[in-house]
Each structure stands twice: as structure tokens, then as C-alpha cells.
Kinemage of the C-alpha trace (Angstrom):
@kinemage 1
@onewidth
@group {chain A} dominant
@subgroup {mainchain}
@vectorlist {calphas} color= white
{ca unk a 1} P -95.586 126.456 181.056
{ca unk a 2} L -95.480 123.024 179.177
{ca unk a 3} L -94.328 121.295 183.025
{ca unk a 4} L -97.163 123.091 184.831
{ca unk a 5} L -100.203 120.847 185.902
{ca unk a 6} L -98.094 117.925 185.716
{ca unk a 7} L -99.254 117.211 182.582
{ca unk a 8} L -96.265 115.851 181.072
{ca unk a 9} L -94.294 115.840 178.131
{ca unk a 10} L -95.491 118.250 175.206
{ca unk a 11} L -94.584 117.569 171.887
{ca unk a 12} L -96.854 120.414 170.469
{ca unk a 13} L -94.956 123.655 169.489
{ca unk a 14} L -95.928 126.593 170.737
{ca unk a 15} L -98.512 128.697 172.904
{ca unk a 16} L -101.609 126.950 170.879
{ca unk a 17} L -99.750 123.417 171.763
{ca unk a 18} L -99.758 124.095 175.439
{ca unk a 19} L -103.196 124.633 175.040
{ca unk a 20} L -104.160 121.396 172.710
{ca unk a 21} L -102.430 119.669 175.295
{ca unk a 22} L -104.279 120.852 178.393
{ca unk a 23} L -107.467 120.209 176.734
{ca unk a 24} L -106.923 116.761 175.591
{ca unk a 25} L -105.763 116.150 178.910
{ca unk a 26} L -108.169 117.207 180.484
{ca unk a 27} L -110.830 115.341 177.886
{ca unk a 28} L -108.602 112.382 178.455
{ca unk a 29} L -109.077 112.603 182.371
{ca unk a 30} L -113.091 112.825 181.841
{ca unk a 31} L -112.692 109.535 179.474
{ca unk a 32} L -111.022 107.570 181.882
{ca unk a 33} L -113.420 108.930 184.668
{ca unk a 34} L -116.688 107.734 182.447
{ca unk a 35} L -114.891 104.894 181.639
{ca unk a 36} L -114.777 104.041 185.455
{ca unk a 37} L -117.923 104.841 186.208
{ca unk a 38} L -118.480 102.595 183.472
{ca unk a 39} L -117.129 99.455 184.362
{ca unk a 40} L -118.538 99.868 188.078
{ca unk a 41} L -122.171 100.297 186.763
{ca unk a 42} L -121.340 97.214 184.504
{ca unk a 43} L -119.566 94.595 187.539
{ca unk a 44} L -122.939 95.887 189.875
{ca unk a 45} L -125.547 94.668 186.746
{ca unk a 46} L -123.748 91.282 186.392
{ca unk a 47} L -123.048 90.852 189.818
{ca unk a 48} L -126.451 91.051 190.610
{ca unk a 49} L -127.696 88.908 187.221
{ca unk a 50} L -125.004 85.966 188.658
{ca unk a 51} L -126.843 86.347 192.230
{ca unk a 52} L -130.252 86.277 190.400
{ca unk a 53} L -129.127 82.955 188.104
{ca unk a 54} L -127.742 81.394 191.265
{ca unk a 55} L -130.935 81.849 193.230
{ca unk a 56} L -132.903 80.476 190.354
{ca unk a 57} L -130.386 77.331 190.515
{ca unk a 58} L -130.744 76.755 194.205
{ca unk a 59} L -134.883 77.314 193.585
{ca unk a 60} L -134.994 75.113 190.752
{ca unk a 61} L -132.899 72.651 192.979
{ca unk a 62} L -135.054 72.370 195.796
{ca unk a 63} L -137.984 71.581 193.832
{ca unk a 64} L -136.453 68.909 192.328
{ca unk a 65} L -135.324 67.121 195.318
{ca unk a 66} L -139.034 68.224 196.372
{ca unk a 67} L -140.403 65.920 193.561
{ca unk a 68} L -138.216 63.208 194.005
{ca unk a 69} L -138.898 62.893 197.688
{ca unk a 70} L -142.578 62.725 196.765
{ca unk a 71} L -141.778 60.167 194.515
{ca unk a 72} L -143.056 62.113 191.032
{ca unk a 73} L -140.244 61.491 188.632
């Protein structure tokens, strides 16, 4: 029983060990799974906030060379 699930080693004793095991396991599995979903939702909001701040650079770029062209320092 303690092997089955490929859950690994079991260090708890007993019939109520295999079964703290399998659920912290399994809570463990949902952890890292949030955790992932996580750290995607976190690389797509500052992804798009460095696209955002480089857009704003290249804007504020252009309208500088804009005003020096014209000659307003």
C-alpha cells in the first residue's frame, strides 16, 4: 500500500499514515499546480508592463527628436 500511487517513501506508521501521506500529497500536488499557475499569470503581467514601459520609451523618444528637429530645445 505505502508504494502504490508512486507516492514515495512513507515514514508514517500505519493505516492512518498511508492516508496522511496521500493527502498531503495530493495537497502538495495542488500547491505546486497554483504555484504554476502562479508564476505564469505573474511573467504575462510584467511581460506586458516591460512592453508597455518600452513603448512609452520609444514614444517619449520620438517626440524628442520631434522637438529638436523643430528646433524647440
Amino acid at each position: 500500500m505505502k508504494a502504490d500511487g508512486l507516492l514515495g517513501r512513507n515514514f508514517l506508521k500505519g493505516m492512518a499514515g498511508d492516508a496522511i501521506n496521500a493527502i498531503l500529497c495530493g495537497a502538495g500536488h495542488n500547491l505546486w499546480k497554483i504555484l504554476a499557475r502562479l508564476r505564469a499569470l505573474l511573467y504575462m503581467l510584467t511581460g506586458n508592463a516591460w512592453e508597455a514601459l518600452q513603448a512609452l520609451c520609444r514614444h517619449l523618444e520620438v517626440l524628442r527628436l520631434d522637438r529638436e528637429a523643430s528646433g524647440a530645445l
